[in-house]
KOLKOLTOR-67596 format. One record per residue (C-alpha): residue in one letter; y, x, z; residue number from 0. Coordinates in Angstrom, 1 decimal, always signed. Each point is the difference from the previous one (the first is absolute). Last residue first. Layout:
% residues N
+------+--------+--------+--------+------+
! resn !      v !      u !      w ! resi !
+------+--------+--------+--------+------+
!    A !      Y !      X !      Z !  NUM !
...
+------+--------+--------+--------+------+
This chain:
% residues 246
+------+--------+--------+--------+------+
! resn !      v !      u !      w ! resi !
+------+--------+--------+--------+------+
!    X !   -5.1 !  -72.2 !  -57.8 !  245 !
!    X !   -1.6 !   +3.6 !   -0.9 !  244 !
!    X !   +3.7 !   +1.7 !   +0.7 !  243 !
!    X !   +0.2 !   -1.7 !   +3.2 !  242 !
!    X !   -3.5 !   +0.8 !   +1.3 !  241 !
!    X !   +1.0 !   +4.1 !   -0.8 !  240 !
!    X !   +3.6 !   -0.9 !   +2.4 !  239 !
!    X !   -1.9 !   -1.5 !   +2.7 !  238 !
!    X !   -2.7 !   +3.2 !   +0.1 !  237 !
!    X !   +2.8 !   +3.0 !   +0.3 !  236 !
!    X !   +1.0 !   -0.8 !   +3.6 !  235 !
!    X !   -3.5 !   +0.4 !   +1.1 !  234 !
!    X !   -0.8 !   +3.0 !   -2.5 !  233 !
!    X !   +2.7 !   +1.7 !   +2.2 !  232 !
!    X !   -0.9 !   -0.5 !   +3.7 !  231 !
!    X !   -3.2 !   +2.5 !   +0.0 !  230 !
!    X !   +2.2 !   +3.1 !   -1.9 !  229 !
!    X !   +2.7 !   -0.9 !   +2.5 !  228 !
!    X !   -2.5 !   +0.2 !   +2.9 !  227 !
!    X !   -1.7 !   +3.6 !   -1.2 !  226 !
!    X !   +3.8 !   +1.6 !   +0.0 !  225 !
!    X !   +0.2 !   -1.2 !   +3.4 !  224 !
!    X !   -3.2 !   +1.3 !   +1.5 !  223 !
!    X !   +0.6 !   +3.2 !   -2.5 !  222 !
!    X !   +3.6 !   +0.4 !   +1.8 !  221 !
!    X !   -1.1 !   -0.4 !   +3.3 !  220 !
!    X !   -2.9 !   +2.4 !   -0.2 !  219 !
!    X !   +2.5 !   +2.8 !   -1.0 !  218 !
!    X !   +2.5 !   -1.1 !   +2.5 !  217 !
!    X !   -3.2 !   +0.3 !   +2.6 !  216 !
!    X !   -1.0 !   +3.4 !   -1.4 !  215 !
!    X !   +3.4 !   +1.5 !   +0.1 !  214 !
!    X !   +0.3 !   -1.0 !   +4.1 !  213 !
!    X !   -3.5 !   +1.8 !   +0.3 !  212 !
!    X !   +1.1 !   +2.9 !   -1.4 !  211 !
!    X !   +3.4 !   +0.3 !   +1.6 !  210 !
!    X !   -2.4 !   -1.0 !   +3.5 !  209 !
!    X !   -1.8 !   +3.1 !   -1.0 !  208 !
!    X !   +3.2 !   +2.0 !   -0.6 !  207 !
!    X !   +1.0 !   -0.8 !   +3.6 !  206 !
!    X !   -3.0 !   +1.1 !   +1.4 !  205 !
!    X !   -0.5 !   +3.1 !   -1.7 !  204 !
!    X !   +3.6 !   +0.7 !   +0.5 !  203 !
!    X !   -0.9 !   -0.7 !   +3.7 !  202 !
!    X !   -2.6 !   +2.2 !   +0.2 !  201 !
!    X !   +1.3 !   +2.8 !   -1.5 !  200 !
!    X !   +3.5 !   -0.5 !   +2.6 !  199 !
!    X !   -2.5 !   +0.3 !   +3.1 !  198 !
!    X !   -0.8 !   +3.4 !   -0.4 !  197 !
!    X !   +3.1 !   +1.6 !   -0.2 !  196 !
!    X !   +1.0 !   -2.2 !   +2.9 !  195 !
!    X !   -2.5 !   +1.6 !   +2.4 !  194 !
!    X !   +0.7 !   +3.0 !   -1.7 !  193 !
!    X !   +3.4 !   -0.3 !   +1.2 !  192 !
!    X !   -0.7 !   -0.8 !   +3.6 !  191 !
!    X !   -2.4 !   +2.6 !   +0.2 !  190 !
!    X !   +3.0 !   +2.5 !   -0.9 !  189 !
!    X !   +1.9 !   -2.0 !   +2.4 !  188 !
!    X !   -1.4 !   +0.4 !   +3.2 !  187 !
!    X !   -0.8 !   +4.2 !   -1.0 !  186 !
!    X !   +3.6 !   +0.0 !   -0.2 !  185 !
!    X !   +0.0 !   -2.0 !   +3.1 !  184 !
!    X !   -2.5 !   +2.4 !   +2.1 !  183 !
!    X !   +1.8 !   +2.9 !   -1.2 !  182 !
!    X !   +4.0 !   -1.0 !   +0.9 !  181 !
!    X !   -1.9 !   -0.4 !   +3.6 !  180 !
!    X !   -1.8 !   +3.1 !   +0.7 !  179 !
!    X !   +3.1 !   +1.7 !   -1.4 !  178 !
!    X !   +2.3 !   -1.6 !   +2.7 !  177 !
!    X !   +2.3 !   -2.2 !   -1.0 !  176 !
!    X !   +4.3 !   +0.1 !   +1.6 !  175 !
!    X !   -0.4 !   +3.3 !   -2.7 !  174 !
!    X !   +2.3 !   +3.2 !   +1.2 !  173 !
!    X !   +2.5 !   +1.0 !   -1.9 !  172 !
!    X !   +1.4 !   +3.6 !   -0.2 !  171 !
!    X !   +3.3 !   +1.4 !   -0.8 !  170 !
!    X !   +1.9 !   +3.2 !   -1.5 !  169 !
!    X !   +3.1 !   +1.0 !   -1.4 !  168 !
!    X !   -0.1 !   +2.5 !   -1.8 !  167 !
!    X !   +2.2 !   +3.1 !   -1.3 !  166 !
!    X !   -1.6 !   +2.0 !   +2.7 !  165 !
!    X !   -1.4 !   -2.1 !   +2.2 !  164 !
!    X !   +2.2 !   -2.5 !   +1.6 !  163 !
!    X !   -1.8 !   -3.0 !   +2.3 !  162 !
!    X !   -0.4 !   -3.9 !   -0.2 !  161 !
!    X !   -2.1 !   -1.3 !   +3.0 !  160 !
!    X !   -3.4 !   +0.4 !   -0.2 !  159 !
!    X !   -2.2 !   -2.6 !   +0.9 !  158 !
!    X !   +1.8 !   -2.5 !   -1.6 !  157 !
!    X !   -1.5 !   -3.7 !   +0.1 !  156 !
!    X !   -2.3 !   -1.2 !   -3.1 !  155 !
!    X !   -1.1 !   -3.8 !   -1.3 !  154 !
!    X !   +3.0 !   -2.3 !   +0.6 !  153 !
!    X !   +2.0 !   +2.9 !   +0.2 !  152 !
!    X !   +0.1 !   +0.7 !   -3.7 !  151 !
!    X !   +3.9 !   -0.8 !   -1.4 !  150 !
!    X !   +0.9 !   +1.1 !   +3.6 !  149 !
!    X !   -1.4 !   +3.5 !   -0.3 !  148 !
!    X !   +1.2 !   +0.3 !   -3.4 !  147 !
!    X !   +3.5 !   -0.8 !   +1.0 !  146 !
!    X !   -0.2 !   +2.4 !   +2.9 !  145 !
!    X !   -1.1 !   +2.9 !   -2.6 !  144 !
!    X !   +3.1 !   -0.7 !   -2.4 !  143 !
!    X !   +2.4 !   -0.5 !   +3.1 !  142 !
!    X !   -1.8 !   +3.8 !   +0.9 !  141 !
!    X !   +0.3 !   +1.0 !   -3.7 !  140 !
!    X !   +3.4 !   -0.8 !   -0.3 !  139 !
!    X !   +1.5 !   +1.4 !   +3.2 !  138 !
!    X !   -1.9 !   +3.3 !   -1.0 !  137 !
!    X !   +3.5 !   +0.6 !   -1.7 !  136 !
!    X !   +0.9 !   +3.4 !   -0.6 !  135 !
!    X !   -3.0 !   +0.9 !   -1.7 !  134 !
!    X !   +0.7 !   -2.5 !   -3.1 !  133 !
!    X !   +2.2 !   +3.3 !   -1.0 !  132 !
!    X !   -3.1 !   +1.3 !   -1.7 !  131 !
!    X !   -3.0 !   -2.1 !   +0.5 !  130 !
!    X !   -1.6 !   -2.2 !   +2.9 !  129 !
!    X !   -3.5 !   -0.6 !   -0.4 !  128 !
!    X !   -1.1 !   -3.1 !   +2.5 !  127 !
!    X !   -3.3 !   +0.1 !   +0.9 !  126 !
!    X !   -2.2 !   -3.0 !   +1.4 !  125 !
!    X !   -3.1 !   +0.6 !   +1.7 !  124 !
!    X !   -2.4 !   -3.2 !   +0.1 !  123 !
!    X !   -2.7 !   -0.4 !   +2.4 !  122 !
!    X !   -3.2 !   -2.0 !   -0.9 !  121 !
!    X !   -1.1 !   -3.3 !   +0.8 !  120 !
!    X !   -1.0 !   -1.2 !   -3.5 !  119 !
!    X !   +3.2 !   -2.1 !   +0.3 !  118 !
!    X !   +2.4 !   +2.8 !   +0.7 !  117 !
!    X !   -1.2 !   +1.6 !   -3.4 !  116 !
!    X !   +0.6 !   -3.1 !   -1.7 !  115 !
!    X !   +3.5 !   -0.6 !   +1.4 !  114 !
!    X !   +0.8 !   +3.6 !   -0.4 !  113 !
!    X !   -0.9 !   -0.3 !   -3.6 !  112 !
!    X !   +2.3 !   -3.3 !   -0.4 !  111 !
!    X !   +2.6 !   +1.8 !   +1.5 !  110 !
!    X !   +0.1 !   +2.9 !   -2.1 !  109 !
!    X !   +0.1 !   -2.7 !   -3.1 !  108 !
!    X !   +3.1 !   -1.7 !   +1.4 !  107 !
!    X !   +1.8 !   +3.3 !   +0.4 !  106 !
!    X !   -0.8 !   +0.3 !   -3.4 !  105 !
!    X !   +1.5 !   -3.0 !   -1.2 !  104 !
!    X !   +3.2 !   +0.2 !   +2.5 !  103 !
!    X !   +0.2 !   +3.7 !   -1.6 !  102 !
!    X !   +0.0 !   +2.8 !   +2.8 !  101 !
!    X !   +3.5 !   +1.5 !   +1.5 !  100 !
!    X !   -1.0 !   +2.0 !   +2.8 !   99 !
!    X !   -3.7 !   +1.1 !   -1.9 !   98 !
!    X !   -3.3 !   -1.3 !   +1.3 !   97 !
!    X !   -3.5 !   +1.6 !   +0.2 !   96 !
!    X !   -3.1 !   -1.9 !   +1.1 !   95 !
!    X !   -3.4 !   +1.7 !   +2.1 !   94 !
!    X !   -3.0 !   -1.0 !   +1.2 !   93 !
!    X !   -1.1 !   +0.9 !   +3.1 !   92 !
!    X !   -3.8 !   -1.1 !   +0.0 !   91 !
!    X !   -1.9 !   -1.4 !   +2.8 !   90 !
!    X !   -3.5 !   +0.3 !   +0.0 !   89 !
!    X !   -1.8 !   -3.2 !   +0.7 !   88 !
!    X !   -4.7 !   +0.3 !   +0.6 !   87 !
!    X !   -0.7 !   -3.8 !   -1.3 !   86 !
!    X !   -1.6 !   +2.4 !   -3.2 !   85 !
!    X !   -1.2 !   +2.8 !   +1.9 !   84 !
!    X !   -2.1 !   -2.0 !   +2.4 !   83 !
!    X !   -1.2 !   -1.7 !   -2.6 !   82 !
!    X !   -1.4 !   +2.9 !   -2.0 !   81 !
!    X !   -1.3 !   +1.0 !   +3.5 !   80 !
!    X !   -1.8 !   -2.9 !   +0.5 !   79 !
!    X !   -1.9 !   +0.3 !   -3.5 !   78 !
!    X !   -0.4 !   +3.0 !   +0.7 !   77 !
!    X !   -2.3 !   -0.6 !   +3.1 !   76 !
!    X !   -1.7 !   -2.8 !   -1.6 !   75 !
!    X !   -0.9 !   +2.3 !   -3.0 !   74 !
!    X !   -1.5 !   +2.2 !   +2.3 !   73 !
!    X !   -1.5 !   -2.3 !   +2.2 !   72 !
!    X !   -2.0 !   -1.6 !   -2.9 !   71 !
!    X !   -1.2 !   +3.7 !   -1.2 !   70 !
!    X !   -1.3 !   +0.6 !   +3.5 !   69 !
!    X !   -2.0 !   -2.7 !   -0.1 !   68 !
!    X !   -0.4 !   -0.2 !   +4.0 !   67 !
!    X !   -2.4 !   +1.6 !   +3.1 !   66 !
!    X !   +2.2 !   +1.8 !   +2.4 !   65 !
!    X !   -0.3 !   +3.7 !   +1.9 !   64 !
!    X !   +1.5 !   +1.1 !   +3.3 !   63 !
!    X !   -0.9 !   +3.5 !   +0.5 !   62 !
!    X !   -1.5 !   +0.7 !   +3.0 !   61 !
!    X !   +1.8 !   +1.3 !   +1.3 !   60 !
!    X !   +3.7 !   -1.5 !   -1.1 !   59 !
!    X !   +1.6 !   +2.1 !   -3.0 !   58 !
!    X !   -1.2 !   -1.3 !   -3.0 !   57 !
!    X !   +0.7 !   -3.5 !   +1.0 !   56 !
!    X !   -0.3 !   -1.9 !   -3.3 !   55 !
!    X !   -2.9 !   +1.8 !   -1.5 !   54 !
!    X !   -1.3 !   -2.9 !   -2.6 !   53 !
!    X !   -3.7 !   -0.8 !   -0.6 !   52 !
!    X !   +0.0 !   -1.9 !   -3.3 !   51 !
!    X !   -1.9 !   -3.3 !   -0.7 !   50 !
!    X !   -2.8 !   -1.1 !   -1.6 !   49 !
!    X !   -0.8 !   -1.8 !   +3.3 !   48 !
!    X !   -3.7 !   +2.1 !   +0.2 !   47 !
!    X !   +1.7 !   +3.2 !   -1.4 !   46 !
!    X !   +2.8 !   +0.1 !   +2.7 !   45 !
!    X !   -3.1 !   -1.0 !   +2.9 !   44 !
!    X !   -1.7 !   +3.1 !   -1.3 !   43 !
!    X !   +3.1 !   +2.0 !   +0.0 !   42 !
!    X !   +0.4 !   -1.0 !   +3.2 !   41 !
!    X !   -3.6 !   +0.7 !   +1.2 !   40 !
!    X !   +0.6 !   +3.5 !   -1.9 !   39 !
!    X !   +2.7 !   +1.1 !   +2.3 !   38 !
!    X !   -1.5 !   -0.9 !   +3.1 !   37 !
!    X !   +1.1 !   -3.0 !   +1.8 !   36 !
!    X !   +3.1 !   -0.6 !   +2.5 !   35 !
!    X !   +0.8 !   -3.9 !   +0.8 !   34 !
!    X !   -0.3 !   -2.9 !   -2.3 !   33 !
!    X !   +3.4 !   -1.3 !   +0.8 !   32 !
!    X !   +1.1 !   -3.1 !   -2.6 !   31 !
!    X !   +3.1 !   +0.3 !   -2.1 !   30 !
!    X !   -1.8 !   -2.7 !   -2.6 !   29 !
!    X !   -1.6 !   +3.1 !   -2.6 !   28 !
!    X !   -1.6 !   +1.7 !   +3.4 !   27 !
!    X !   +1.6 !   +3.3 !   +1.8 !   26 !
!    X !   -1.8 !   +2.7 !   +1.2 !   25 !
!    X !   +0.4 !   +2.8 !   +2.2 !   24 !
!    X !   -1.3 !   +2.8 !   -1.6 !   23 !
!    X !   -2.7 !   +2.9 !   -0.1 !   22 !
!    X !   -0.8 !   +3.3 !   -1.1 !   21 !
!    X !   +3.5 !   +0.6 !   -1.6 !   20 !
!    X !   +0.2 !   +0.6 !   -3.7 !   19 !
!    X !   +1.5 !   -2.7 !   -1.8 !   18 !
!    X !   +0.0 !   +0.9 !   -3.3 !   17 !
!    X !   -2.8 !   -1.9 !   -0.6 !   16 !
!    X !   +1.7 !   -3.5 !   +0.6 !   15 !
!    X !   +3.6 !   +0.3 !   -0.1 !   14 !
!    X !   +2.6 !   +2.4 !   +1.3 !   13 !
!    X !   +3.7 !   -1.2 !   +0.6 !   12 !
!    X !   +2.5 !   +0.6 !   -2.4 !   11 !
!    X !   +2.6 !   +2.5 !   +0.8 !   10 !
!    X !   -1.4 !   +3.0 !   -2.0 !    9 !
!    X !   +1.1 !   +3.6 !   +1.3 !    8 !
!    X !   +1.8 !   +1.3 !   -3.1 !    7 !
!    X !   -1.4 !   +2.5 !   -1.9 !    6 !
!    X !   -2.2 !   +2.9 !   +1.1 !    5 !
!    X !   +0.0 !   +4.0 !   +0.4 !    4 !
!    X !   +0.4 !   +1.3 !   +3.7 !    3 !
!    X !   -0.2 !   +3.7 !   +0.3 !    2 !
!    X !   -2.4 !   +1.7 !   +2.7 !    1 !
!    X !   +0.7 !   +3.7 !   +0.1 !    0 !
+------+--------+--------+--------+------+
């Protein structure tokens, strides 16, 4: 009974000798066609350019091979993918709890969380938890929810309108910006800052070098005057010493 016993089938392509096909159709380093050649001819050609002779069409006939540094286009090839996955936006639902009767403070605090969750382009669900006899009146959690809406419509719309669940209340916000966007300027303004951050050592330097140099000059001042008084007083001196020796 045949049984299959292996790991997992590999899903990078096959290089050089493991390449076992009698012959290819090759591929130069610039993208140029060199037509189909035996096996070993490309593998001769690979070892003549110091370069790697790469399966990348494993399934045409013949197999379409390419020479490259393999190790070059693999760290290429993540590269791109890291950066695919960092511009790549996810939206997030995040979420911010209210009571009827909140605290002006911390009803101001909420809002500032929604503001800054709106403004990284993601959606916003906003709870209301109503509590014993604050049941019978969702009134104050939908004027509640409306206020926050308008407090914030400069950067997010309702998507859902308010709705009863239970003993909540319930209502999402949508961001005017999408992700894409609220990433590009954060990533604006991180630059932005280090931009700064680095500028502000240089201009201490600078401005403690003209401090320096500002010092030095009332430093030379002083001696350049201090020297002339020393200079002008044997002069006035000399009149009253002929006096005394009349």
């Amino acid at each position: 009974m045949w049984c299959y016993r292996g790991g997992s089938i590999s899903a990078e392509p096959r290089i050089n000798d493991r390449i076992r096909v009698p012959e290819v159709r090759l591929v130069g380093p610039s993208g140029e066609q060199v037509g189909i050649v035996p096996l070993a001819k490309a593998l001769e050609l690979a070892q003549e350019y110091d370069l790697d002779l790469v399966e990348v069409a494993a399934t045409a006939r013949p197999p379409v091979c390419k020479l490259m540094d393999y190790g070059k286009f693999k760290y290429e090839s993540a590269m791109k993918a890291r950066e695919a996955r960092k511009n790549q936006a996810h939206t997030v639902i995040k979420e911010m709890k209210l009571r009827p009767k909140i605290d002006p403070h911390d009803y101001d605090t909420k809002k500032g969380h929604v503001v800054r969750f709106l403004k990284q382009g993601d959606k916003v669900k906003i709870t209301i938890m109503f509590r014993g006899r604050e049941q019978s009146r969702p009134e104050l959690g939908y004027r509640l929810l409306q206020r926050l809406a308008s407090d914030v419509e400069d950067l997010g719309f309702i998507e859902s309108n308010p709705k009863q669940d239970g003993r909540n209340m319930i209502m999402v916000l949508g961001p005017h910006k999408k992700k894409t966007e609220a990433m590009a300027e954060a990533r604006e303004a991180q630059e932005a800052r280090k931009a700064e951050q680095k500028a502000q050592p240089t201009h201490g330097r600078t401005q403690r070098a003209s401090d320096d140099a500002a010092e030095a000059s009332e430093e030379v001042s002083e001696e350049t005057a201090a020297e002339e008084t020393a200079a002008e007083a044997p002069a006035e001196e000399a009149p009253a010493e002929a006096s005394a020796e009349a």
